[in-house]
TIVO-2410 file (N, C-alpha, C; in nm, 3 decimals):
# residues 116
REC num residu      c1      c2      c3 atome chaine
REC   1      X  -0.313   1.444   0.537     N      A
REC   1      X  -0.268   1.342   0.629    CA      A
REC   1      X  -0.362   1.344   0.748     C      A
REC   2      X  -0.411   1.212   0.762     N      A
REC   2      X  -0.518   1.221   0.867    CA      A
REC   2      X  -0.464   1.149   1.037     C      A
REC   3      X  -0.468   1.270   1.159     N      A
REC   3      X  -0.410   1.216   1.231    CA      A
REC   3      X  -0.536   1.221   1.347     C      A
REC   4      X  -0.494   1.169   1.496     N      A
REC   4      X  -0.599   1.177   1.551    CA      A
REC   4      X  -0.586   1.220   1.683     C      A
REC   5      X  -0.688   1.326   1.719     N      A
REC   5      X  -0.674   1.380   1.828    CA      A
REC   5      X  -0.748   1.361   1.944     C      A
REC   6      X  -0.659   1.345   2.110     N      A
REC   6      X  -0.759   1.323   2.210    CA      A
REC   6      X  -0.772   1.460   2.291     C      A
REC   7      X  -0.879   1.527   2.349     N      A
REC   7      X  -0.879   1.608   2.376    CA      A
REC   7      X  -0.994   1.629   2.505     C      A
REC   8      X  -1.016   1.707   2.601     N      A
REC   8      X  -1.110   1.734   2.690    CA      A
REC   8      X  -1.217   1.799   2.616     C      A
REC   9      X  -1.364   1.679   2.599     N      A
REC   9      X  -1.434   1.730   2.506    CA      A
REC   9      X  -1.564   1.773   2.686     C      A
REC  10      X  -1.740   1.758   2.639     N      A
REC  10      X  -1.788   1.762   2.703    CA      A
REC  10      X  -1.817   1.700   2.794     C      A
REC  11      X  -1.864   1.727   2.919     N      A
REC  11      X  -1.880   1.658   3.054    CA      A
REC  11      X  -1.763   1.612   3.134     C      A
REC  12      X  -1.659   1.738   3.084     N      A
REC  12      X  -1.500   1.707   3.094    CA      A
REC  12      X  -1.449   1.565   3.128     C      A
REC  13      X  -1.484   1.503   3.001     N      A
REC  13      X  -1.496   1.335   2.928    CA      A
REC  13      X  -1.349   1.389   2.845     C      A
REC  14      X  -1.265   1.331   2.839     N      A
REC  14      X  -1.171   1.318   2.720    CA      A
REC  14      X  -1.246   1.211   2.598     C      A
REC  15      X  -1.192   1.298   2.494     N      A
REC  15      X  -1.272   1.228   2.339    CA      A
REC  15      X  -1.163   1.234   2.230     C      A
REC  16      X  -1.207   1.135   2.088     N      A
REC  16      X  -1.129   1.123   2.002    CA      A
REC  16      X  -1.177   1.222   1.911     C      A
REC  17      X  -1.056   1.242   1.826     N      A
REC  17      X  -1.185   1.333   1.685    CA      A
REC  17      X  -1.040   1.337   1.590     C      A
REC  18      X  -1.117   1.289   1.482     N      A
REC  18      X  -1.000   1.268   1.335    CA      A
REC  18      X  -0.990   1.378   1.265     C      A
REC  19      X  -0.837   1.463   1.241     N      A
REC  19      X  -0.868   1.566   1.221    CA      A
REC  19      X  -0.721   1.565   1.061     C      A
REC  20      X  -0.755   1.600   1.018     N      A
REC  20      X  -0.691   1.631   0.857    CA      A
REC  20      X  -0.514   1.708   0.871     C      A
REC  21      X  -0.423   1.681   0.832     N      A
REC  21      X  -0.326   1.748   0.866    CA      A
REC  21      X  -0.340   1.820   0.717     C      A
REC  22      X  -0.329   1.988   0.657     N      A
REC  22      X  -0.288   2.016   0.540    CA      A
REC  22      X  -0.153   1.991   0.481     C      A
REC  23      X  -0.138   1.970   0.366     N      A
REC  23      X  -0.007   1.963   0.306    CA      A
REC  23      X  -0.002   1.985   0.190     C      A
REC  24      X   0.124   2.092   0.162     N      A
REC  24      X   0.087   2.160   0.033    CA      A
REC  24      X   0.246   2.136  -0.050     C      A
REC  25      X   0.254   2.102  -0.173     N      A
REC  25      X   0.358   2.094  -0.239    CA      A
REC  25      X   0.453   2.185  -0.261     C      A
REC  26      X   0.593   2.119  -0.243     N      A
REC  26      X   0.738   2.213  -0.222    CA      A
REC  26      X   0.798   2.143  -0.325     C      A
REC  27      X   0.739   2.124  -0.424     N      A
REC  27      X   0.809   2.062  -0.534    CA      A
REC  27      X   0.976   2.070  -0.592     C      A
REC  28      X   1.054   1.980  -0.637     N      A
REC  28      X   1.049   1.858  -0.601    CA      A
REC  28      X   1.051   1.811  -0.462     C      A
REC  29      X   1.034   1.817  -0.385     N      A
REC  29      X   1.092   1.798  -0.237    CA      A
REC  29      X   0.952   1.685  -0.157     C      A
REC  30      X   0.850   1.722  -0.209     N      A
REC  30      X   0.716   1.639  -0.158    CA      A
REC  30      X   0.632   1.791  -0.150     C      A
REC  31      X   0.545   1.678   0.003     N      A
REC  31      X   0.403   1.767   0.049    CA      A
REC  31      X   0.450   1.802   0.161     C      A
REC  32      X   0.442   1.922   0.239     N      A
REC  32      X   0.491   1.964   0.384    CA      A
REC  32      X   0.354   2.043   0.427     C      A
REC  33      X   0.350   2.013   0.573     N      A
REC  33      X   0.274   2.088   0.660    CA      A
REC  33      X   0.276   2.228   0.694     C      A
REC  34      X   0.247   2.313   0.743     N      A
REC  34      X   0.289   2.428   0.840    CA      A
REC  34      X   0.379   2.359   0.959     C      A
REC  35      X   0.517   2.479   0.950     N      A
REC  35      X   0.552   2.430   1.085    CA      A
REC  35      X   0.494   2.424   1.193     C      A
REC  36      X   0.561   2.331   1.306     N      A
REC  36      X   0.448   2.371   1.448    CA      A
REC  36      X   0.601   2.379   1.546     C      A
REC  37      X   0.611   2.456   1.606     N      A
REC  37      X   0.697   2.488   1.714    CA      A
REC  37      X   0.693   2.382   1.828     C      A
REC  38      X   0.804   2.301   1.859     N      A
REC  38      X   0.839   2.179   1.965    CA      A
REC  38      X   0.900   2.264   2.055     C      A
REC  39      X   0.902   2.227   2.160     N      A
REC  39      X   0.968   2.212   2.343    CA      A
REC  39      X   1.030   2.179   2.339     C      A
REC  40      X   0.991   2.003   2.322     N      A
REC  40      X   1.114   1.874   2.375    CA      A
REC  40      X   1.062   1.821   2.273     C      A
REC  41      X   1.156   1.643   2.296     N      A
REC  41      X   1.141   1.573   2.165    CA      A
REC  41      X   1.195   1.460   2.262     C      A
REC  42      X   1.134   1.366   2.306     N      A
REC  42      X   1.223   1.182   2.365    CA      A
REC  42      X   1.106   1.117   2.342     C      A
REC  43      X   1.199   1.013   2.366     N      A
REC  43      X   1.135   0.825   2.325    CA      A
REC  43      X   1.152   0.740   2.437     C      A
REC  44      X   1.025   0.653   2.423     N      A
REC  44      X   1.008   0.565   2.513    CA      A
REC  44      X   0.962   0.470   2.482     C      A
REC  45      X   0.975   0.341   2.555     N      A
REC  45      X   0.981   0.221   2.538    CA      A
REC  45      X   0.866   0.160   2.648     C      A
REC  46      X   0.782   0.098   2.624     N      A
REC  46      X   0.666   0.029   2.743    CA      A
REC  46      X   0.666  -0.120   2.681     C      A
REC  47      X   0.702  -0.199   2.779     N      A
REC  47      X   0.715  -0.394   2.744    CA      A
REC  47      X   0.567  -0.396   2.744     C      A
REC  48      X   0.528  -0.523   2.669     N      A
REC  48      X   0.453  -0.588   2.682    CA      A
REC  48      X   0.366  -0.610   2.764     C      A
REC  49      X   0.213  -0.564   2.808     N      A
REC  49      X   0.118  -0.589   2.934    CA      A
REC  49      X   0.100  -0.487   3.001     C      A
REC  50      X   0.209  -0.365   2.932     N      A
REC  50      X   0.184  -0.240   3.053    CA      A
REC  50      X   0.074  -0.172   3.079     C      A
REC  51      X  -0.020  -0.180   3.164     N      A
REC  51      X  -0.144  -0.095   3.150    CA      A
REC  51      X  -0.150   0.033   3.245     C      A
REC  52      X  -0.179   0.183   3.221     N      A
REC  52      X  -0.187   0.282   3.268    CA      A
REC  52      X  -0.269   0.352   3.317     C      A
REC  53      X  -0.339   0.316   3.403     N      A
REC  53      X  -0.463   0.387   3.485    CA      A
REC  53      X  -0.517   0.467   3.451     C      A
REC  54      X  -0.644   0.554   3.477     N      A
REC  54      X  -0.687   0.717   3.415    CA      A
REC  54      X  -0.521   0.778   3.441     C      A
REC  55      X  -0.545   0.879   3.388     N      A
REC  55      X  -0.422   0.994   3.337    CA      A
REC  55      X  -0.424   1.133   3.252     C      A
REC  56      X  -0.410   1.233   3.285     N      A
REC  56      X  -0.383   1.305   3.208    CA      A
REC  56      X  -0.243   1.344   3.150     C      A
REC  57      X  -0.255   1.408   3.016     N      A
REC  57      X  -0.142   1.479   2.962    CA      A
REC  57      X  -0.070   1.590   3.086     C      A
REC  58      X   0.062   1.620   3.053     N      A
REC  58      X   0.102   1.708   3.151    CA      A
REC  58      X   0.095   1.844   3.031     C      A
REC  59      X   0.088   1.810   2.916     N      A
REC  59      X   0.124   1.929   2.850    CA      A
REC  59      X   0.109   1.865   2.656     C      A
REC  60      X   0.057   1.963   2.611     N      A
REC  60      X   0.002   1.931   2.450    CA      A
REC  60      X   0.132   1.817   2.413     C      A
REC  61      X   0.099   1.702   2.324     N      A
REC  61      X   0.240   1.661   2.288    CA      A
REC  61      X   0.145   1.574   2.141     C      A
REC  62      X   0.255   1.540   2.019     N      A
REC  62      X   0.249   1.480   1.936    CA      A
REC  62      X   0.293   1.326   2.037     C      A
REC  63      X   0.237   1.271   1.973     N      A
REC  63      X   0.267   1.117   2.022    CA      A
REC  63      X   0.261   1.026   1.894     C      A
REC  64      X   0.388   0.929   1.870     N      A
REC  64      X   0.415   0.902   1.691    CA      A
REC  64      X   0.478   0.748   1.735     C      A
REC  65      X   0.393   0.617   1.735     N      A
REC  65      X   0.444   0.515   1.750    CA      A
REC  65      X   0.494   0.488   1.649     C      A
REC  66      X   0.615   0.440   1.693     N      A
REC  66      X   0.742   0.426   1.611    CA      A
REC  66      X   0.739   0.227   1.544     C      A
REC  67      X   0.686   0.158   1.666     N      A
REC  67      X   0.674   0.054   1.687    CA      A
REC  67      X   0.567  -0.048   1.772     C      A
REC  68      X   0.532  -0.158   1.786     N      A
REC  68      X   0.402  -0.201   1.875    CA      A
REC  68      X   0.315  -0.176   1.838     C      A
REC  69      X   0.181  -0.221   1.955     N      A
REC  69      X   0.041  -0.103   1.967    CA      A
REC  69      X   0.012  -0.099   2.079     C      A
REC  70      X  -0.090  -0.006   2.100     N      A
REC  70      X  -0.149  -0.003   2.230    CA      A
REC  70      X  -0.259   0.032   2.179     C      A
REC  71      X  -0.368   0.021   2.318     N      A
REC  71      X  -0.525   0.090   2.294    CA      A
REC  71      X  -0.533   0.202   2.403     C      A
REC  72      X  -0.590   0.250   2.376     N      A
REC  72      X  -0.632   0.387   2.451    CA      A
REC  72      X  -0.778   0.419   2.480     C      A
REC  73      X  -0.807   0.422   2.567     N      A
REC  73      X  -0.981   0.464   2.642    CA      A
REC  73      X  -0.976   0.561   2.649     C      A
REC  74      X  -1.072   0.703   2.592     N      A
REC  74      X  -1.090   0.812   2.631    CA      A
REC  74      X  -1.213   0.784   2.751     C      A
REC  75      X  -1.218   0.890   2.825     N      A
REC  75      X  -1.285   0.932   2.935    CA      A
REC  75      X  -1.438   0.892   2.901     C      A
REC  76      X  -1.453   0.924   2.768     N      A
REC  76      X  -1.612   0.921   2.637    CA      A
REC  76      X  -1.638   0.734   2.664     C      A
REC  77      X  -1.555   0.675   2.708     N      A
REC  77      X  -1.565   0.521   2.669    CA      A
REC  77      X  -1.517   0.431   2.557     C      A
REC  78      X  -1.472   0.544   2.416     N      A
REC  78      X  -1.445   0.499   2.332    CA      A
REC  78      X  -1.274   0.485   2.355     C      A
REC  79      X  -1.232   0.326   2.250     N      A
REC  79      X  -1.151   0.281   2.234    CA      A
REC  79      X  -1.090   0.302   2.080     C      A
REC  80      X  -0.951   0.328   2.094     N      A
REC  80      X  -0.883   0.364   1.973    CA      A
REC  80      X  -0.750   0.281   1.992     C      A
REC  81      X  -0.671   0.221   1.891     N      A
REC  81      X  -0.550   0.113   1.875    CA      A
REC  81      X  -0.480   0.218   1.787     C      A
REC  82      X  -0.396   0.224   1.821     N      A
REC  82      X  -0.228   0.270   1.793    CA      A
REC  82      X  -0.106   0.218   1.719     C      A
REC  83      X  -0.069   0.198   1.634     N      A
REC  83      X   0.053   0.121   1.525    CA      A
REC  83      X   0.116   0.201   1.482     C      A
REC  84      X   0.236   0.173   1.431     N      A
REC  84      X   0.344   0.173   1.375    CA      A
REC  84      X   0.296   0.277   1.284     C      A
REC  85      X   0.331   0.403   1.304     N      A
REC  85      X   0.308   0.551   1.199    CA      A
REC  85      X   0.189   0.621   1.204     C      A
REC  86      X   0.115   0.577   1.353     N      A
REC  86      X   0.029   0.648   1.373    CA      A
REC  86      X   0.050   0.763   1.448     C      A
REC  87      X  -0.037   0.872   1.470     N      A
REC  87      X   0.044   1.020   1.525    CA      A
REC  87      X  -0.129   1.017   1.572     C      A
REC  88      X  -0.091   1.066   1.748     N      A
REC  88      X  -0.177   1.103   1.837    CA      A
REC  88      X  -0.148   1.257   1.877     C      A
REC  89      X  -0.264   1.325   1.877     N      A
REC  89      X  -0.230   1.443   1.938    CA      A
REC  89      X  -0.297   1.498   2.083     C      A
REC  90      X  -0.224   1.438   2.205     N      A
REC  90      X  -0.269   1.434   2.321    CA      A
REC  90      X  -0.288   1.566   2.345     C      A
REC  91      X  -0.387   1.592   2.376     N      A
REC  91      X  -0.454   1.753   2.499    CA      A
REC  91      X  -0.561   1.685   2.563     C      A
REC  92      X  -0.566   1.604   2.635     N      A
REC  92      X  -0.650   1.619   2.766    CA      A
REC  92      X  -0.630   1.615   2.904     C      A
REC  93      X  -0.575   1.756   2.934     N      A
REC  93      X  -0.468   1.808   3.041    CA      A
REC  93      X  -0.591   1.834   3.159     C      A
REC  94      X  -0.693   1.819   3.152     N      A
REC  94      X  -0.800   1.819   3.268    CA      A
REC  94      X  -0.912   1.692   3.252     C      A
REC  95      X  -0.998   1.676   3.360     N      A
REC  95      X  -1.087   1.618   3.307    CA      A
REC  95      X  -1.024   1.478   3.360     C      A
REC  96      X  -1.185   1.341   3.338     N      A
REC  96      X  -1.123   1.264   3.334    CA      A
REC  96      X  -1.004   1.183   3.306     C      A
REC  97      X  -0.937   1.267   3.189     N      A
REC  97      X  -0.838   1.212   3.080    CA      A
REC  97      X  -0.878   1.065   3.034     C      A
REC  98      X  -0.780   0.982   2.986     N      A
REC  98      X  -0.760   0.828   2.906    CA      A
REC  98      X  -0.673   0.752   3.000     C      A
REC  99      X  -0.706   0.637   2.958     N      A
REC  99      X  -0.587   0.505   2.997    CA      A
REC  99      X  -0.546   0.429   2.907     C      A
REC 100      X  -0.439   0.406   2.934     N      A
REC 100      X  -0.334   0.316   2.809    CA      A
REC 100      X  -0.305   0.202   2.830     C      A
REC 101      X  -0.278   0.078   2.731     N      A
REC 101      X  -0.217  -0.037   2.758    CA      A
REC 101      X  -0.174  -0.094   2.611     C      A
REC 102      X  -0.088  -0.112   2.648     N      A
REC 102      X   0.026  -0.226   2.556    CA      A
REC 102      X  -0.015  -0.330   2.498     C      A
REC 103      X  -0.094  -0.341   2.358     N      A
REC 103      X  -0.112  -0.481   2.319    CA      A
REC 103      X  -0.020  -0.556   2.242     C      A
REC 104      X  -0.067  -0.674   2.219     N      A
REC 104      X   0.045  -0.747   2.122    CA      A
REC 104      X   0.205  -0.828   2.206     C      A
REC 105      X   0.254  -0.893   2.136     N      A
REC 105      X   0.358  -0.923   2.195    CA      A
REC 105      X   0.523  -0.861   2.203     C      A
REC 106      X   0.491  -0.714   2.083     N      A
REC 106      X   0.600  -0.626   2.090    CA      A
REC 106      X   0.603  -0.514   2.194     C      A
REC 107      X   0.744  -0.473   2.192     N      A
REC 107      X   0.797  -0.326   2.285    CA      A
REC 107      X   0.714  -0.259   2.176     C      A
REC 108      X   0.630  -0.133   2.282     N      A
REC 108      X   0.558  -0.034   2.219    CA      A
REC 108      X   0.654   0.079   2.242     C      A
REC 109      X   0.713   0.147   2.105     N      A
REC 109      X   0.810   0.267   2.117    CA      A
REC 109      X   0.735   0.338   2.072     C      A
REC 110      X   0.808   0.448   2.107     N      A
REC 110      X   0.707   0.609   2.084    CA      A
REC 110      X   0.852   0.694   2.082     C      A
REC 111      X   0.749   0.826   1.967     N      A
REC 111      X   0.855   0.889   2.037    CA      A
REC 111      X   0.753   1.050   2.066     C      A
REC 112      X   0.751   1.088   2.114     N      A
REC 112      X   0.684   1.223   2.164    CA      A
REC 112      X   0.780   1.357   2.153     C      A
REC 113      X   0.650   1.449   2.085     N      A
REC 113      X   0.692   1.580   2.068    CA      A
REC 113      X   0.609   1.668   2.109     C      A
REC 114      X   0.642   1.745   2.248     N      A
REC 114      X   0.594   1.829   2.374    CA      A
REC 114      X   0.611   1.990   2.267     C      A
REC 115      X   0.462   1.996   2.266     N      A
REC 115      X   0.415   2.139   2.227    CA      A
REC 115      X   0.413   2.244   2.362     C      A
REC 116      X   0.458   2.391   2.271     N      A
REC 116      X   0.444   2.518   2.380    CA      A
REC 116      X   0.343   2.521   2.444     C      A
***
């Protein structure tokens, strides 16, 4: 499962990088990951047009749009779009960080899961 991660790369630039989730068969049951230990777990809702200035993460989190899209600017310049079952894995807790905005004409839901 291929998900994608933003992270404080060089020239403490936040950057993208596509990284492989493993998953190994629990037959009958499917393919499962390694667990990963959660904090917290909430959802949020951003209308239509919302745009979010530079920013950093406060703390590692899965980020899993549920619904909508948005685009995202890393610090690097590059642009990445967000949909419905995509999974972000925010760490760029220093550094320039990214900015966010809401495309499309739907509520962009999320729901986020805050790593130790």
């Amino acid at each position: 499962m291929k998900i994608t991660r933003l992270y404080n790369g060089p020239e403490n630039l936040s950057c993208f990088e596509d990284i492989e989730i493993d998953l190994a068969s629990k037959a009958p049951l499917g393919l499962f990951s390694q667990p990963v230990g959660a904090k917290a777990v909430f959802f949020r809702e951003i209308p239509p047009g919302y745009h979010y200035t530079w920013h950093n993460v406060v703390c590692r989190e899965y980020v899993v749009t549920l619904e909508g899209q948005a685009e995202i600017e890393a610090g690097s310049g590059e642009k990445r779009r967000f949909g419905k079952g995509d999974v972000l894995l925010a760490e760029d807790m220093t550094g320039k960080g990214h900015r966010t905005r809401s495309i499309g004409r739907k509520v962009w839901r999320q729901i986020f899961v805050t790593l130790p």
